[in-house]
C-alpha positions, 0 to 999 in steps of 0.5 A: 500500500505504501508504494501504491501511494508513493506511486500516485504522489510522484505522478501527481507532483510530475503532473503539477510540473508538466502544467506549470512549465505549459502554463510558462511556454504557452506565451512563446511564439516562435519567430516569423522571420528569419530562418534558412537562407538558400546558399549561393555559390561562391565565385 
């Protein structure tokens, strides 16, 4: 019974983290510029 409950602690402590960092990220847009240029040959 007691690793049952460690068990459910862990996974419960592992989903307060997972939605405190998607709470964190969810505000970051990745970049509309910039990017891969295409290679030009050198003369």
């Amino acid at each position: 019974m007691k690793f049952i409950r460690q068990v459910l602690l862990a996974i419960s402590i592992a989903g307060m983290v997972a939605g405190v960092l998607r709470r964190r990220t969810k505000g970051v847009v990745a970049p509309q510029q910039g990017g891969w240029r295409e290679v030009t040959p050198q003369r």
